[in-house]
C-alpha positions in Angstrom: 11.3 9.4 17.3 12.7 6.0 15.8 10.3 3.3 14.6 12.5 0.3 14.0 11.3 -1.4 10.9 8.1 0.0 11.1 6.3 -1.0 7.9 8.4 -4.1 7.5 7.0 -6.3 4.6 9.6 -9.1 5.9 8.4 -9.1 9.8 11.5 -10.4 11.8 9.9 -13.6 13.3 8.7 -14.4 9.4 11.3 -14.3 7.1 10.3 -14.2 3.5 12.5 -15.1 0.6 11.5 -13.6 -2.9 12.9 -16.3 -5.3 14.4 -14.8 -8.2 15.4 -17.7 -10.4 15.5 -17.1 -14.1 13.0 -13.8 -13.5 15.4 -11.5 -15.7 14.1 -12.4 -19.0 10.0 -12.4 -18.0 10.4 -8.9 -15.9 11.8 -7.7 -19.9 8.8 -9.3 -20.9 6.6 -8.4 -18.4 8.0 -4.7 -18.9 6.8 -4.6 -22.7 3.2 -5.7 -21.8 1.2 -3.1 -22.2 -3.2 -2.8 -21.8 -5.2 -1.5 -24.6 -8.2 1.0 -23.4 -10.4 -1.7 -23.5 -8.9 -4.5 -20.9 -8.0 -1.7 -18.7 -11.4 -0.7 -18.7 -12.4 -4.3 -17.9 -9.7 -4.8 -15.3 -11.1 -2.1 -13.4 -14.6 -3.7 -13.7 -13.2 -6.9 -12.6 -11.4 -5.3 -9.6 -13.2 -2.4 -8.9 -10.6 -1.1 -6.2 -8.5 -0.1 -9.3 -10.6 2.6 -10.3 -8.5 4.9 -8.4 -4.9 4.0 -9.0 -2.8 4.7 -12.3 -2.6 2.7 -15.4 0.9 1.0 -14.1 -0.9 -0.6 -11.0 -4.2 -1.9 -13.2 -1.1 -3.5 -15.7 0.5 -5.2 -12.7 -2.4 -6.3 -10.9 -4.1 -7.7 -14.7 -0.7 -8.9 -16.3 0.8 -10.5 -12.6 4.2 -10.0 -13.7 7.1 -11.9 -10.9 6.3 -10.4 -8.1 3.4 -8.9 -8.9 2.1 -8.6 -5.4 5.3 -6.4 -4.1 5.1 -4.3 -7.1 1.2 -3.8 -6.8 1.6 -2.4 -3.4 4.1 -0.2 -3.9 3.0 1.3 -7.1 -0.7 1.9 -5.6 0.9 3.2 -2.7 2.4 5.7 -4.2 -0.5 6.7 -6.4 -2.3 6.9 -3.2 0.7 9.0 -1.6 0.4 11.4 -4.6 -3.4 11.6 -4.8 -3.1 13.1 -0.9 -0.1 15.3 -1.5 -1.9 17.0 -4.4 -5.7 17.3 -2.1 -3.9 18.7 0.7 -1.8 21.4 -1.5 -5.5 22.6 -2.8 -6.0 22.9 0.8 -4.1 25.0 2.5 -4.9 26.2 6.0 -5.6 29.7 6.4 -1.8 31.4 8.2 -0.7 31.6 10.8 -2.0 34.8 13.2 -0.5 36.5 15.9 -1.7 35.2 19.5 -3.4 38.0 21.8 -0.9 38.9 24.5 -2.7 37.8 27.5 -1.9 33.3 26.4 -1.9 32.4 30.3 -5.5 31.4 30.2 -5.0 29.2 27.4 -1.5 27.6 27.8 -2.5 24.7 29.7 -5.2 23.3 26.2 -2.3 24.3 24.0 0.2 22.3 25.7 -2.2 19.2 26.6 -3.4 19.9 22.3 0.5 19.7 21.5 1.1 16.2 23.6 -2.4 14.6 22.3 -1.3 15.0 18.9 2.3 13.4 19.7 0.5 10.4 21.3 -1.6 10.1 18.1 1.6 10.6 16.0 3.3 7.6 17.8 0.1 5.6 17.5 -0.2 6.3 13.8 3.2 5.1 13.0 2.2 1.5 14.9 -0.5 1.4 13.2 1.6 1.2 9.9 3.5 -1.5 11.7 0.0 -3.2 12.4 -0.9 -2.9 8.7 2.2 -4.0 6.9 3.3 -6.7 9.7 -0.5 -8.3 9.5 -2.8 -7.3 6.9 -0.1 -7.0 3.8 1.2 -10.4 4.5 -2.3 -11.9 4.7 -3.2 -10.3 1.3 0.1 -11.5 0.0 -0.6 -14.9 0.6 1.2 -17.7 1.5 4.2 -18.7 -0.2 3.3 -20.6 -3.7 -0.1 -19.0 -3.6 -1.3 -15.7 -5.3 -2.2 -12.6 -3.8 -5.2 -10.8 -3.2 -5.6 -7.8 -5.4 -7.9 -6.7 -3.9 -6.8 -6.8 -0.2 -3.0 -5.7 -1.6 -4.4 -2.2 -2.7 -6.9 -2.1 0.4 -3.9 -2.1 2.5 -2.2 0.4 0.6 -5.3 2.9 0.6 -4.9 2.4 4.5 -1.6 3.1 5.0 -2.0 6.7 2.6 -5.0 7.3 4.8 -2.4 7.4 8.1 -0.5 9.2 5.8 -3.6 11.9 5.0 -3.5 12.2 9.0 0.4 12.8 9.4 -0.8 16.0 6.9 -3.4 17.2 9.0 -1.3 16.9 12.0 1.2 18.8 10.4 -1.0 21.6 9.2 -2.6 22.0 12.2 1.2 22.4 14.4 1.8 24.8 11.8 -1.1 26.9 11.9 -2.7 26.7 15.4 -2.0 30.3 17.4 0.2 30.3 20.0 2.5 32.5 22.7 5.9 32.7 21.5 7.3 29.6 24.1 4.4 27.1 22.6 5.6 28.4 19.4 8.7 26.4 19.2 7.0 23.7 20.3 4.6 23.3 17.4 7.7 24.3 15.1 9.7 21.2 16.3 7.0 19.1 16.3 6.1 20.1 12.4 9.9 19.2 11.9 9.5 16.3 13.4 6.3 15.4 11.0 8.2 17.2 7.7 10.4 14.5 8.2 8.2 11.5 8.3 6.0 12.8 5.3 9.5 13.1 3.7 9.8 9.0 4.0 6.8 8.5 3.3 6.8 10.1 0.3 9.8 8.6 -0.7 9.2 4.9 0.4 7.2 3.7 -2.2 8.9 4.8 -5.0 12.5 3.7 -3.4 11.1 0.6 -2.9 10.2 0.0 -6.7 13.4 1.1 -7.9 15.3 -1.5 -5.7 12.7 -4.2 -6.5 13.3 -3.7 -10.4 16.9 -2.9 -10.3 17.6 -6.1 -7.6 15.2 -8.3 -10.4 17.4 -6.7 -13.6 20.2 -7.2 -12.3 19.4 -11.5 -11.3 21.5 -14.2 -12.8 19.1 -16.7 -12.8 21.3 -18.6 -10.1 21.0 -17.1 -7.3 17.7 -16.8 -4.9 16.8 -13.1 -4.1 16.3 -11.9 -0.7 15.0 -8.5 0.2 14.1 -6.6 2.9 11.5 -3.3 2.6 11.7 -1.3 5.8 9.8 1.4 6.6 11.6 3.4 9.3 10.6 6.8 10.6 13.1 8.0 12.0 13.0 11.6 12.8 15.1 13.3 15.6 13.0 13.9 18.6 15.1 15.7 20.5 14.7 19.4 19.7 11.1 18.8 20.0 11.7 17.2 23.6 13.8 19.7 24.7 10.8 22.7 23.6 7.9 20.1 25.3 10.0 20.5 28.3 10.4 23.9 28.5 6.8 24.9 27.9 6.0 22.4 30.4 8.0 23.9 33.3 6.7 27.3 32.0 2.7 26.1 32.1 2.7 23.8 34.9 5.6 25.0 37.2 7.9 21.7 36.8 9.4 19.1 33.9 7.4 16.9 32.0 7.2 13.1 34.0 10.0 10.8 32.7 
């Protein structure tokens, strides 16, 4: 499956430009600012969504360094992203077990259980679409205006929750019992959803690193346009090809077009 741009945080029919005029010398600045115990203590009180996310987001969202709002989400993104990596690694579904020989009676719920959870896989990733396309650019604000701390990190806990769910989906391919046809199936599919976790995982943190680098690297001249697309784009066909196959062997024929 290929989500063009999915996750956009510069929607095509909304272009954004990040001016980056003379920002070289405040990021430095920015970089070296540091909060004691006590005003991070206080930030969280102020903004009590920051309770959960690390030091670096409190300092961003407190300090509103350029482009604060950018750098907010991505960092309490991530922190989200690594909170539910580290639940779901204490929580490991029991293995997988060997099916009873006799699957016919229960081909037809696997199969229909193996196409529910691609619909809901699709759905989730245009849901991040929704999320970053409509809600992040509200809490963003308009250009000249500040953003919403508050509604900047709600968005991000939303998009690790869809996140949480391409875990669970994941789990669950790889340790539901099946017959051995069904089998390959639920091992493209979790293929399919190693893949996505893998960009997920990765998105935030790529996204700082080009932010700051694109920001270190300004010349005070020249305005700073940037693009941060979230794509998943994990080949589908293998797992087509297996969907297909169990269908003809369940139902008697191909899966509709």
């Amino acid at each position: 499956m290929t989500t063009d741009n999915a996750g956009s945080l510069v929607p095509e029919d909304q272009p954004r430009g990040l001016s980056a005029r003379g920002l070289k010398t405040a990021l430095q600045m920015a970089a070296r600012e540091r909060l004691s115990a006590d005003e991070l203590s206080l930030a969280r009180v102020t903004h009590p969504c920051l309770k959960t996310v690390s030091d670096e987001a409190v300092r961003l969202a407190a300090r509103q360094p350029p482009l604060w709002e950018y750098r907010l989400y991505f960092q309490a993104l991530a922190d989200f992203i690594a909170r539910e990596t580290a639940a779901a690694a204490g929580d490991r579904s029991p293995a997988r077990v060997d099916p009873e020989p006799d699957f016919a009676a229960q081909g037809i719920d696997d199969l229909e259980w193996i196409q529910d959870r691609h619909q809901e896989y699709l759905e989730l990733a245009e849901s991040i679409d929704r999320l970053v396309n409509s809600e992040l650019q509200v809490a963003f604000g308009r250009p000249g205006e500040s953003g919403d701390v508050g509604a900047i990190v709600g968005v991000a806990a939303k998009v690790a929750q869809v996140y949480r769910r391409f875990l669970a989906i994941r789990s669950a391919a790889q340790t539901r019992p099946t017959a051995p046809l069904l089998a390959e199936v639920m091992l493209e599919f979790s293929r399919v959803c190693d893949s996505s976790i893998a960009e997920f995982e990765d998105y935030p943190a790529r996204s700082l690193r080009t932010l700051e680098e694109a920001l270190a690297a300004d010349d005070g001249q020249t305005e700073l346009m940037l693009r941060f697309d979230m794509a998943l784009t994990a080949d589908i066909d293998g797992f087509h090809a297996a969907l297909d196959r169990a269908h003809r062997w369940v139902f008697g024929g191909p899966l509709d077009p």
